[in-house]
Backbone bond lengths (Angstrom), bond angles and torsions (degrees), N, CA, C in turn:
res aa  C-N    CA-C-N  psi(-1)  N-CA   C-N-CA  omega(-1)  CA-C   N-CA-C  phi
1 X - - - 1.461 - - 1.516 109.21 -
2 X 1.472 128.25 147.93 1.164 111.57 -145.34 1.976 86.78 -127.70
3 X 1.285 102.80 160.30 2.066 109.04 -148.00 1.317 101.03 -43.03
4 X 1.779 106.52 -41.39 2.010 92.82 -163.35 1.452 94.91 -95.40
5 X 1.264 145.27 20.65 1.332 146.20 -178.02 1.372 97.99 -95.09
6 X 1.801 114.46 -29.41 1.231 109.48 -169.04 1.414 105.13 -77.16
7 X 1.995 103.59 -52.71 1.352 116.67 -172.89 1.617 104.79 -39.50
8 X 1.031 129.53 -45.28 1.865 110.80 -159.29 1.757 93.24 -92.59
9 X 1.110 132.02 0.66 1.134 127.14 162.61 1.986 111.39 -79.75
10 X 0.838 104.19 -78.51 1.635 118.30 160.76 1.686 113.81 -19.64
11 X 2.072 107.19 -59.82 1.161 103.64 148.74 1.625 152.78 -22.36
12 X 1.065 99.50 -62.43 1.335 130.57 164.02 1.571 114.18 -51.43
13 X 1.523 92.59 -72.83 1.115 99.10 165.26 1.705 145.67 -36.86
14 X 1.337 100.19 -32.49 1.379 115.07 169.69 1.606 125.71 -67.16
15 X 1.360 93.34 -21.22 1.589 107.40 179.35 2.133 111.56 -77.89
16 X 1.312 94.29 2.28 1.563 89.26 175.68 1.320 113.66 -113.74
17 X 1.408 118.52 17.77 1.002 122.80 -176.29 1.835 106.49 -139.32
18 X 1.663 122.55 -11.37 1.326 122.30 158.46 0.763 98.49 -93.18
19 X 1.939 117.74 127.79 1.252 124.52 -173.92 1.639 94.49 -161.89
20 X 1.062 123.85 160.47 1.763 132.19 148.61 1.371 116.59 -26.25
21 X 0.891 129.27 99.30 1.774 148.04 166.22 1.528 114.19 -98.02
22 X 1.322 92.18 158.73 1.820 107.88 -170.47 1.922 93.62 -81.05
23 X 1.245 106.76 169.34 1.076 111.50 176.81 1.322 136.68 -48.81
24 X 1.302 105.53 -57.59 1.544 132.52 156.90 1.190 109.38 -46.28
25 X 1.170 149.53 -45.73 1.247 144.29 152.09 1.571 136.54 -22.46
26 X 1.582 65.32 -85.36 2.307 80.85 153.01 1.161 130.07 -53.13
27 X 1.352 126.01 0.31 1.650 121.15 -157.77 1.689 83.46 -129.89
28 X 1.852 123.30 -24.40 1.311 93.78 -172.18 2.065 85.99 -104.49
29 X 1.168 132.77 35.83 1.206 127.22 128.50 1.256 134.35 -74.95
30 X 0.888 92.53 -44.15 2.446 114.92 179.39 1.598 87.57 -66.45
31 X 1.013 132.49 -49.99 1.412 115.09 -164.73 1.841 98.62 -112.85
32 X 0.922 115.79 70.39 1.349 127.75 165.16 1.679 133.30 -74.63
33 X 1.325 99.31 -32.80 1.572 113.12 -164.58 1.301 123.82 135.39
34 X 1.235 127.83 145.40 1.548 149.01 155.46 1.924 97.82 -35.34
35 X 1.724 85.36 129.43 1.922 93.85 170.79 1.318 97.29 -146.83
36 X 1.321 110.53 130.89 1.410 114.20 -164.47 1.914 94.56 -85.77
37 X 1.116 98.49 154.19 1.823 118.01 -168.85 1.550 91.28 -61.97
38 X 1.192 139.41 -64.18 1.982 130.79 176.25 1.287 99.56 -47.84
39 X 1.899 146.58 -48.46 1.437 108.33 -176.55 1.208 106.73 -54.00
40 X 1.547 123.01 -56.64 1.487 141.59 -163.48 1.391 104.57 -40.58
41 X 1.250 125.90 -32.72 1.473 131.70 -170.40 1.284 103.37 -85.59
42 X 1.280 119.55 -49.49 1.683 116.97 -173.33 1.661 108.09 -85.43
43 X 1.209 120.00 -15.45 1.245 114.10 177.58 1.835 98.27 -65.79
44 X 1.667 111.50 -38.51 1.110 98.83 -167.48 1.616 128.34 -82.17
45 X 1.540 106.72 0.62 1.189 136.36 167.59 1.480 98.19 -53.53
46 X 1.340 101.44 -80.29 1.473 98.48 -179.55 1.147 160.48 -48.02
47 X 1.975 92.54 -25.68 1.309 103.49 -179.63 2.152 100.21 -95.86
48 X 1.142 98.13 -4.32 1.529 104.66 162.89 1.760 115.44 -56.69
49 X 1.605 104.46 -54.33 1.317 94.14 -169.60 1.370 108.11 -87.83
50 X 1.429 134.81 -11.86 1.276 120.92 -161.72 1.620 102.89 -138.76
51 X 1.353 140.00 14.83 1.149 153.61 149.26 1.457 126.51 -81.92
52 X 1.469 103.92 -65.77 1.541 123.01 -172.89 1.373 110.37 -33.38
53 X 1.340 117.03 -39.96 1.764 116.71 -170.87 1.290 102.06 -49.26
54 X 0.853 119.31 -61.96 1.872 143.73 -179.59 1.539 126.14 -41.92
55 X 1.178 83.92 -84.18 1.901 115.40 165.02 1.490 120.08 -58.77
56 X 1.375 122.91 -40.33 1.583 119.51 -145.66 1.355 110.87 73.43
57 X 1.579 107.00 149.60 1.772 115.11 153.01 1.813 116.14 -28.15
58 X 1.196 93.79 -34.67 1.593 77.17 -167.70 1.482 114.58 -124.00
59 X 1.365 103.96 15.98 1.794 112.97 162.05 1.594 115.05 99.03
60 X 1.531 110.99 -1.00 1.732 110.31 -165.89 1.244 95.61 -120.32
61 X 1.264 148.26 34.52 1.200 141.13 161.28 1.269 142.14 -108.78
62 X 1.575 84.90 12.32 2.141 97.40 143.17 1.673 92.60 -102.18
63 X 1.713 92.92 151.18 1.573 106.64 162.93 1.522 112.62 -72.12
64 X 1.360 102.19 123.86 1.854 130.64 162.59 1.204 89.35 89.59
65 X 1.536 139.79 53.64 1.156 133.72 -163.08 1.687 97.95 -157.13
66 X 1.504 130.43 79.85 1.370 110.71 159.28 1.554 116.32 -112.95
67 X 1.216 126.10 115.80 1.575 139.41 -173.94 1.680 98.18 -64.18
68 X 1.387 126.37 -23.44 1.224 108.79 178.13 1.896 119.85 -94.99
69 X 1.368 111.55 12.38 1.393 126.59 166.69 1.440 125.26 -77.69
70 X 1.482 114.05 5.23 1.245 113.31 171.44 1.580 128.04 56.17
71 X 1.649 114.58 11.32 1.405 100.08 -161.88 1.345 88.58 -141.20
72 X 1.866 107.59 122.96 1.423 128.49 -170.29 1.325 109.26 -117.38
73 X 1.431 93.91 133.36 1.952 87.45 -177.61 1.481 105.35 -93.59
74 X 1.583 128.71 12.44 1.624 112.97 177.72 1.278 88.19 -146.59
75 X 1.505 122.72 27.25 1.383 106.50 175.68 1.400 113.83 -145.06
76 X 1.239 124.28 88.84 1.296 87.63 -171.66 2.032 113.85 -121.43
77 X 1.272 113.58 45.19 1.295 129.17 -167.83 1.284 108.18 -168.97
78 X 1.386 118.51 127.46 1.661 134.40 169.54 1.388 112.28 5.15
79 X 1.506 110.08 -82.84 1.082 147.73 170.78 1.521 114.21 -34.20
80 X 1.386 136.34 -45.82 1.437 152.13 154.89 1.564 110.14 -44.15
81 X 1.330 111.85 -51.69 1.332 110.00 -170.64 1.988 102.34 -84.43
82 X 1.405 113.45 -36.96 1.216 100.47 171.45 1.935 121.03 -52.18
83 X 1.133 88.54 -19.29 1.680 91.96 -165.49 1.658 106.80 -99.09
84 X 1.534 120.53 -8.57 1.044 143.15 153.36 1.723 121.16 -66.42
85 X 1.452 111.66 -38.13 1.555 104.57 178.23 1.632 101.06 -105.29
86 X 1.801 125.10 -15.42 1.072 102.62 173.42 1.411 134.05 -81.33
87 X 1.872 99.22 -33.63 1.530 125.61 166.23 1.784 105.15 -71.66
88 X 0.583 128.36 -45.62 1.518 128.79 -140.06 1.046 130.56 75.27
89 X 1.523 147.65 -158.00 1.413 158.21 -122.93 1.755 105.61 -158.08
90 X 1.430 141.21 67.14 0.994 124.70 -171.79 1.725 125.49 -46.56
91 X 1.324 107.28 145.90 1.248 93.09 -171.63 1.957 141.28 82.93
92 X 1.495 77.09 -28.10 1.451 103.37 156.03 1.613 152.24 -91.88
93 X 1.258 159.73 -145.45 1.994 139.31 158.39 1.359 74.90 -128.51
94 X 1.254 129.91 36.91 1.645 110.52 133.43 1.260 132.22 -129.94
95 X 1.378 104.67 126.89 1.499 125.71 -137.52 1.642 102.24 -109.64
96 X 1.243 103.11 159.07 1.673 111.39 -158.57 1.946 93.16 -83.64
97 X 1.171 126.89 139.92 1.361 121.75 -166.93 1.909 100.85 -149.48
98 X 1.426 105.13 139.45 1.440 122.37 169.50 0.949 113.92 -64.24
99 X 1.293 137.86 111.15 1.736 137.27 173.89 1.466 95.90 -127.87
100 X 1.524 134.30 154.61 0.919 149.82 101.40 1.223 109.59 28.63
101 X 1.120 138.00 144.42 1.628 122.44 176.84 1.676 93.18 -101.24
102 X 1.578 131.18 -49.59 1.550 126.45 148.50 1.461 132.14 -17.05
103 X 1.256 132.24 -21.85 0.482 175.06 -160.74 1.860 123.25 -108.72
104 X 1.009 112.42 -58.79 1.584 128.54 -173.29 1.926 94.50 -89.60
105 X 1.375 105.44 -35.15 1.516 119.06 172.30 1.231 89.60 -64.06
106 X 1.599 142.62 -71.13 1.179 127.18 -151.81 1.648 114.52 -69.78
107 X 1.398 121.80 -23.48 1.407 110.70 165.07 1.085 151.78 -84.37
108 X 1.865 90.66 -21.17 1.913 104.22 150.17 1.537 109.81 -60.94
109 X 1.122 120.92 -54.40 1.595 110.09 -166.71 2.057 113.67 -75.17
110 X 1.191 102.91 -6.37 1.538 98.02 160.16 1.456 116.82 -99.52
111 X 1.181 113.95 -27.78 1.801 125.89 164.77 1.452 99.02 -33.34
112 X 1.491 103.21 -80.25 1.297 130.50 176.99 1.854 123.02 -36.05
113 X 1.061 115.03 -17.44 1.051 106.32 -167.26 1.899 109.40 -143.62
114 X 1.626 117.30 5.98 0.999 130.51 171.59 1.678 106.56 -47.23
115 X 1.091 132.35 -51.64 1.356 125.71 174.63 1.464 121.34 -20.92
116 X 1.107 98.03 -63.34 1.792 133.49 -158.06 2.050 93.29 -97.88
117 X 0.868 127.00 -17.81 1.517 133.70 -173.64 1.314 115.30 -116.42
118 X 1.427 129.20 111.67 1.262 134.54 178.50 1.808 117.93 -103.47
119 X 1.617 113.94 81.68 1.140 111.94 177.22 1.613 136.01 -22.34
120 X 1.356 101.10 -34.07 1.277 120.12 -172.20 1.500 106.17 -58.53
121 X 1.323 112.48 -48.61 1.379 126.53 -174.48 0.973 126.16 -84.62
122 X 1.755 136.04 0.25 1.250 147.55 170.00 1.384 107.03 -58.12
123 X 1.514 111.10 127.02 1.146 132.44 153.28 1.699 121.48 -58.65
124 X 1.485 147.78 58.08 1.579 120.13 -152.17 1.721 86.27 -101.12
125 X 1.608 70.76 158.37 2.102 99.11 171.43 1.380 102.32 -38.40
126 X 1.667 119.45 -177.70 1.122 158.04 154.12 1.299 111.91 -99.55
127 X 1.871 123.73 93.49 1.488 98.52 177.59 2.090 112.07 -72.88
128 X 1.263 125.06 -12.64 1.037 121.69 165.36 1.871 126.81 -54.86
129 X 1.430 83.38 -58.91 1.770 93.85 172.98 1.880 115.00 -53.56
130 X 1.476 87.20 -45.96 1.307 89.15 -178.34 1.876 119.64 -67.49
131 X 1.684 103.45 -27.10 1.636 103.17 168.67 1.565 114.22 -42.98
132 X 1.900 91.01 -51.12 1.568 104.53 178.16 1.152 115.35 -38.67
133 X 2.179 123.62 -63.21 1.253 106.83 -171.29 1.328 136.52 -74.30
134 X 1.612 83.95 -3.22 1.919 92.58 173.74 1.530 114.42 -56.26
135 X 1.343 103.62 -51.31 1.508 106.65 178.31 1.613 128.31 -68.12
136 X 1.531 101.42 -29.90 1.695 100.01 175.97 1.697 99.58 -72.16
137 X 1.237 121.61 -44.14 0.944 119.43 -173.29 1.873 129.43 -80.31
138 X 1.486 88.53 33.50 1.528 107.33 166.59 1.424 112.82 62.53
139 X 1.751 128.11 -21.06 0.883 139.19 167.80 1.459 109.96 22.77
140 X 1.919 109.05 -80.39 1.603 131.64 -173.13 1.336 107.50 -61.89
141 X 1.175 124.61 19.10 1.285 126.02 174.40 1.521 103.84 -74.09
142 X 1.376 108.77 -49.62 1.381 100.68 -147.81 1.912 88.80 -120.23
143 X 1.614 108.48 -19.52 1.365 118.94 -175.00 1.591 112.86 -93.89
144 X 1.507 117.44 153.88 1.432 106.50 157.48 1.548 113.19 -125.38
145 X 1.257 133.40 162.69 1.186 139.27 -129.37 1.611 108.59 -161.59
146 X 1.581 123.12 60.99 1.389 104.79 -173.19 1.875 109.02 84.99
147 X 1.137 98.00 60.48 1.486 94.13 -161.83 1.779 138.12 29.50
148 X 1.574 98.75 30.44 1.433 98.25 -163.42 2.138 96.60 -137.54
149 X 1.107 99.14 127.65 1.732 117.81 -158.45 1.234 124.83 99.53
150 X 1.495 123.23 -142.70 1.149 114.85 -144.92 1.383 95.97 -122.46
151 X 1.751 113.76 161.04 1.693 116.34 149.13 1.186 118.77 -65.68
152 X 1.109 145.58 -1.12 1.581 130.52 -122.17 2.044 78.23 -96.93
153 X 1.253 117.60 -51.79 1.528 114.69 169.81 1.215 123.71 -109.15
154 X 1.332 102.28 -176.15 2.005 96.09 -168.74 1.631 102.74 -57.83
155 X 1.637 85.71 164.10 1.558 88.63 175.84 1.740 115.57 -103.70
156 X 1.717 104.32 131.10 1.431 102.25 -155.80 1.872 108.46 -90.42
157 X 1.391 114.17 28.28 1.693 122.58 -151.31 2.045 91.47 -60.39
158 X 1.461 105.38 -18.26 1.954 100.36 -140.36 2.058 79.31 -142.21
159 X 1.418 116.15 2.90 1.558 102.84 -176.52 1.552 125.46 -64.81
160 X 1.354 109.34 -16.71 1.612 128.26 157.07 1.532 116.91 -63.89
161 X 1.441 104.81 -8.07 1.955 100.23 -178.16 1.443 73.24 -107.53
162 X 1.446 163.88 -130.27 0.828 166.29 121.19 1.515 132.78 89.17
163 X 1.945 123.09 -52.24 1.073 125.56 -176.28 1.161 98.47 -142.27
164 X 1.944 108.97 127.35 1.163 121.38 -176.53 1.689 117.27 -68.81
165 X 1.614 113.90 139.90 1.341 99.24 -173.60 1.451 123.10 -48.27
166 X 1.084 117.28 -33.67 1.861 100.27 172.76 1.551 116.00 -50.28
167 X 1.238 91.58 -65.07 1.974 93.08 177.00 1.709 113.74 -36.33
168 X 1.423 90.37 -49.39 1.766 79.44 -170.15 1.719 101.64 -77.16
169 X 1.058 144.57 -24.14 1.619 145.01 169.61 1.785 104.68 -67.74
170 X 1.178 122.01 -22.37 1.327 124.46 146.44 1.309 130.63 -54.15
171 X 1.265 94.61 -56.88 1.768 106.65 162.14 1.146 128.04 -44.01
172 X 1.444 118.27 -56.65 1.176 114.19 169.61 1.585 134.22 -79.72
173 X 1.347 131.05 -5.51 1.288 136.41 136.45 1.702 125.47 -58.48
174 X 1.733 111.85 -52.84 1.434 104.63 179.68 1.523 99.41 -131.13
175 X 1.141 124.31 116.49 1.174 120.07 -161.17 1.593 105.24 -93.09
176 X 1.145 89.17 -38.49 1.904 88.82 167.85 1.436 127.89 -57.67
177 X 1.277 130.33 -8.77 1.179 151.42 -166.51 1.609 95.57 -83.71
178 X 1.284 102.02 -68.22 1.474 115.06 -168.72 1.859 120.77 -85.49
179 X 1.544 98.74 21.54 1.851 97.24 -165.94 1.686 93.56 -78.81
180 X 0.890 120.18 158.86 1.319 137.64 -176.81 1.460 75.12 -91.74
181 X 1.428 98.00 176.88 1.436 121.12 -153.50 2.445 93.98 -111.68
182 X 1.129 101.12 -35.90 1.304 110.06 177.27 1.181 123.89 -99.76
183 X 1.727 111.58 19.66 1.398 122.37 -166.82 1.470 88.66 -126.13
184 X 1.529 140.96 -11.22 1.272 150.87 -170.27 1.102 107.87 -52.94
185 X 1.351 134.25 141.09 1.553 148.25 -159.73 1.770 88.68 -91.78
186 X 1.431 109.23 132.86 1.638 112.21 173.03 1.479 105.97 -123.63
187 X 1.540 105.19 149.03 1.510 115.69 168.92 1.283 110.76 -105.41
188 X 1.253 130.60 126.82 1.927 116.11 173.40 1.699 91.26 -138.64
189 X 1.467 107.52 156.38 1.104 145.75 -153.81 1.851 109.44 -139.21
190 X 1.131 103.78 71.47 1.756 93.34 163.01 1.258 155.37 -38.59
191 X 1.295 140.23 115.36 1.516 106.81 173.25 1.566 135.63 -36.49
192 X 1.235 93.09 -24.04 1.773 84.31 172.41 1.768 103.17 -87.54
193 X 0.626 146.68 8.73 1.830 147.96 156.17 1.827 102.70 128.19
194 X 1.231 117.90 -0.65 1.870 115.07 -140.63 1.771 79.03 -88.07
195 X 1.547 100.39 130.22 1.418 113.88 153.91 1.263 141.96 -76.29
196 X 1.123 151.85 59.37 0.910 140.99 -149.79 1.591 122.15 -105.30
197 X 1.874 126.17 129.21 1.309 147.80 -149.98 1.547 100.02 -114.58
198 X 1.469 134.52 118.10 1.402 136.34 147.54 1.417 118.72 -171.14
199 X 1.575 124.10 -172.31 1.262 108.37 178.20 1.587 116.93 -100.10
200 X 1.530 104.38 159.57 1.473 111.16 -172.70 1.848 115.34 -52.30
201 X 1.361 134.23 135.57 1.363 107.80 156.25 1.417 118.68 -103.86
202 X 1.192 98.37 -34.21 1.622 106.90 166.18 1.380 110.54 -177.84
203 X 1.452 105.61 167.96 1.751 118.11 -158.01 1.797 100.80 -144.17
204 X 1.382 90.45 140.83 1.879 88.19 158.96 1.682 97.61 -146.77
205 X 1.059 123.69 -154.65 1.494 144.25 -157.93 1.811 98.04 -65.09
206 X 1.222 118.40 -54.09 1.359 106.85 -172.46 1.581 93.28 -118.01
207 X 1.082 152.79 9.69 1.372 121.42 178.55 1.932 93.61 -147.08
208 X 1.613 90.64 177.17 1.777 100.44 -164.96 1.848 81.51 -148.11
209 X 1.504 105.38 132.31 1.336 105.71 172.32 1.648 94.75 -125.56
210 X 1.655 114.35 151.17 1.241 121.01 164.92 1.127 102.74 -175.94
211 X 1.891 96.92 -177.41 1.250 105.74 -172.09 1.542 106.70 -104.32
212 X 1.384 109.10 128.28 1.621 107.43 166.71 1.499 123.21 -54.93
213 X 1.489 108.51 177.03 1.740 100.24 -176.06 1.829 97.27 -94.60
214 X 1.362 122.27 8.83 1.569 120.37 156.93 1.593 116.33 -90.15
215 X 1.316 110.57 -1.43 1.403 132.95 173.39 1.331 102.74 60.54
216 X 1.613 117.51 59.54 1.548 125.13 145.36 1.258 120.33 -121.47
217 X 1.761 101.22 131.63 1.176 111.85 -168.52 1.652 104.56 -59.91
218 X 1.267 110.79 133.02 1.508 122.16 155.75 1.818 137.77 -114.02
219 X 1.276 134.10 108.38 1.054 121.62 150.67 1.124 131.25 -78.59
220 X 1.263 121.08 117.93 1.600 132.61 145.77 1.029 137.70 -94.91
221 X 1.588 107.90 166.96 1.583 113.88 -162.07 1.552 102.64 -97.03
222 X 1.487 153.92 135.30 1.587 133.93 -168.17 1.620 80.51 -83.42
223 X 0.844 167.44 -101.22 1.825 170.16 138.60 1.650 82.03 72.90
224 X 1.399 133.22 -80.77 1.195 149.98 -168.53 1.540 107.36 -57.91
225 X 1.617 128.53 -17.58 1.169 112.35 179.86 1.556 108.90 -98.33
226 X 1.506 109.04 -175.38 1.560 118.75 -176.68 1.377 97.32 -108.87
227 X 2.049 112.61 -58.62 0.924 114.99 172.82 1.191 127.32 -124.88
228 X 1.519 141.16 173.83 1.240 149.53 -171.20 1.418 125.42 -153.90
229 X 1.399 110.17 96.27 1.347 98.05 -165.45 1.542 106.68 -126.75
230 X 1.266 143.74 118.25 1.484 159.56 117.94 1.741 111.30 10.34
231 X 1.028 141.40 49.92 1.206 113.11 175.24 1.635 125.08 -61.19
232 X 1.658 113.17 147.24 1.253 147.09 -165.35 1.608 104.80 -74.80
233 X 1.533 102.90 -43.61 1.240 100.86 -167.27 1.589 126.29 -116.24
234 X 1.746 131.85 117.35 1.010 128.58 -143.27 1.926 103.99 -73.42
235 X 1.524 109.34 167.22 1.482 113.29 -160.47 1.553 86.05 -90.66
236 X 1.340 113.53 -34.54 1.847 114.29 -164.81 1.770 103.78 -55.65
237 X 1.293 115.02 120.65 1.694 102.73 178.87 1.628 96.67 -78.12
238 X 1.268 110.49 174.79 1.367 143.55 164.31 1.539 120.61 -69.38
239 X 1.073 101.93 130.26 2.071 104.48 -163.56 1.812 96.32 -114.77
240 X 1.412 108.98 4.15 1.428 114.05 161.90 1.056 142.23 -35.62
241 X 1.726 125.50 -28.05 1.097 137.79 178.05 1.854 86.35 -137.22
242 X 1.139 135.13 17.06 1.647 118.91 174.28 1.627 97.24 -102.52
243 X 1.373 138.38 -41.03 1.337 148.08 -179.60 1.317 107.25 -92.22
244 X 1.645 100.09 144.98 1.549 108.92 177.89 1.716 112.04 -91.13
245 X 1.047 130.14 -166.52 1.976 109.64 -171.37 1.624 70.42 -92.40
246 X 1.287 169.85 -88.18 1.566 141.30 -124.31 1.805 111.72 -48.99
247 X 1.340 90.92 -42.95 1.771 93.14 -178.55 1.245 122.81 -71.65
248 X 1.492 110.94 -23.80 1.638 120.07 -163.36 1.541 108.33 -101.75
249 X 2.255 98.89 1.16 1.332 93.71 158.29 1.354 135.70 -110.27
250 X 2.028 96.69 -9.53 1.330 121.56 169.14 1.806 125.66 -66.67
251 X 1.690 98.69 -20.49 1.399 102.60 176.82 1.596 111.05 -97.46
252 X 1.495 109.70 -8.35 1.264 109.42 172.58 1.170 125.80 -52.42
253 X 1.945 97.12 -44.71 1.417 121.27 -161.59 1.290 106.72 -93.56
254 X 1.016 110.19 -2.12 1.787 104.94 163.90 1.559 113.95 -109.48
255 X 1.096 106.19 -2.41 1.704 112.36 163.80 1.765 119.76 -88.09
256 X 1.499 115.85 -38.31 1.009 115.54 148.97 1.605 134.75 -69.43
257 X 1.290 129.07 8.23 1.359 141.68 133.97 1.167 131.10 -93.51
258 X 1.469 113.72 39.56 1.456 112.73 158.73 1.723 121.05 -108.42
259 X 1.015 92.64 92.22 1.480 87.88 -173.01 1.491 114.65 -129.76
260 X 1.541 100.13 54.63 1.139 94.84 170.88 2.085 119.74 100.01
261 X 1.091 111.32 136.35 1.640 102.86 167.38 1.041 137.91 -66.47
């Protein structure tokens, strides 16, 4: 079944499950959780192209059906509705479907927040412009992209299947916030004196493999080192005060379309 074949199915689908709920219900939807404004945005991306037929812009355009009322009769927690668009609805034409998990983030947190959120009025990125600022902004320096830049950091070819737009709009304000734990910048020190600077790729009991900052892969033995050190703090600076919010939403949106060739 092919993405928007699914969306107006799924669409549809959603309408057998917004329905009249008990109180308690409704109140542990309304109070669900923190959604950062980039899922909220891309959730609404999505449900733009592959909802709207169904729903309308603003969710009430099936009869007895408003998506922005917050009140689910088989769902009433994050987690419920994820297992609702990934499983499906037994018994029901809504069918359990592969998404992105970025993706599945972006439609709970616009689900969630349609009340209070008026699609109509969203400002979204440029994923073109934003290709652009990838490149002025040296990006491939340290990134690669489709086999094209550097090792020096992870490679972002598939980071749109992978990291929900908040996380990655996190990223690019505090980057230390969001370093993976095996992506951590290391210092090691040999017994023979040699310093050597890059990021971790992976480690077990006796050895540490990575990439240097000349971007050759190295394994070592820890037996052979003096020192070994983990750094805390990521090398990628912060574009927090370098981008204005149009740019820092245009590179968003071309970071959340990488998913791959």
């Amino acid at each position: 079944m092919g993405r928007r074949s699914w969306g107006r199915t799924a669409a549809a689908a959603l309408a057998l499950f917004v329905m009249a709920a008990p109180a308690s219900a409704q109140q542990a939807a309304e109070h669900a959780g923190e959604y950062a404004p980039a899922d909220i945005q891309y959730g609404a991306t999505i449900y733009s192209t592959q909802c709207t037929q169904c729903h309308g812009p603003t969710g009430d355009q099936v009869a007895g059906v408003d998506l922005r009322s917050g009140r689910f009769r088989n769902a009433a927690s994050d987690d419920d509705l994820r297992r609702i668009v990934t499983q499906g609805i037994p018994g029901t034409s809504m069918p359990g479907r592969r998404l992105d998990p970025p993706e599945i983030t972006g439609i709970i947190a616009f689900v969630r927040n349609m009340r209070d959120f008026n699609a109509g009025n969203v400002t979204l990125g440029d994923r073109e412009r934003g290709r652009t600022k990838f490149v002025d902004a040296k990006c491939a320096t340290c990134h690669q992209v489709n086999g094209v830049g550097s090792h020096l950091g992870p490679d972002l070819s598939e980071i749109g299947r992978s990291r929900p737009a908040g996380v990655l709009q996190q990223s690019l304000v505090d980057p230390t916030s969001r370093m993976m734990p095996i992506n951590r910048p290391v210092r090691i020190v040999t017994k023979d004196g040699r310093t050597i600077t890059g990021r971790r790729l992976n480690e077990d009991t006796f050895t540490v493999q990575l990439i240097d900052d000349k971007e050759q892969l190295l394994s070592l033995t820890k037996a052979d080192l003096r020192e070994f050190t983990i750094l805390k703090t990521s090398t990628m600076p912060s574009y927090k005060d370098t981008f204005n919010a149009q740019e820092m939403a245009d590179l968003l949106a071309y970071l959340v379309s990488l998913k791959g060739r």
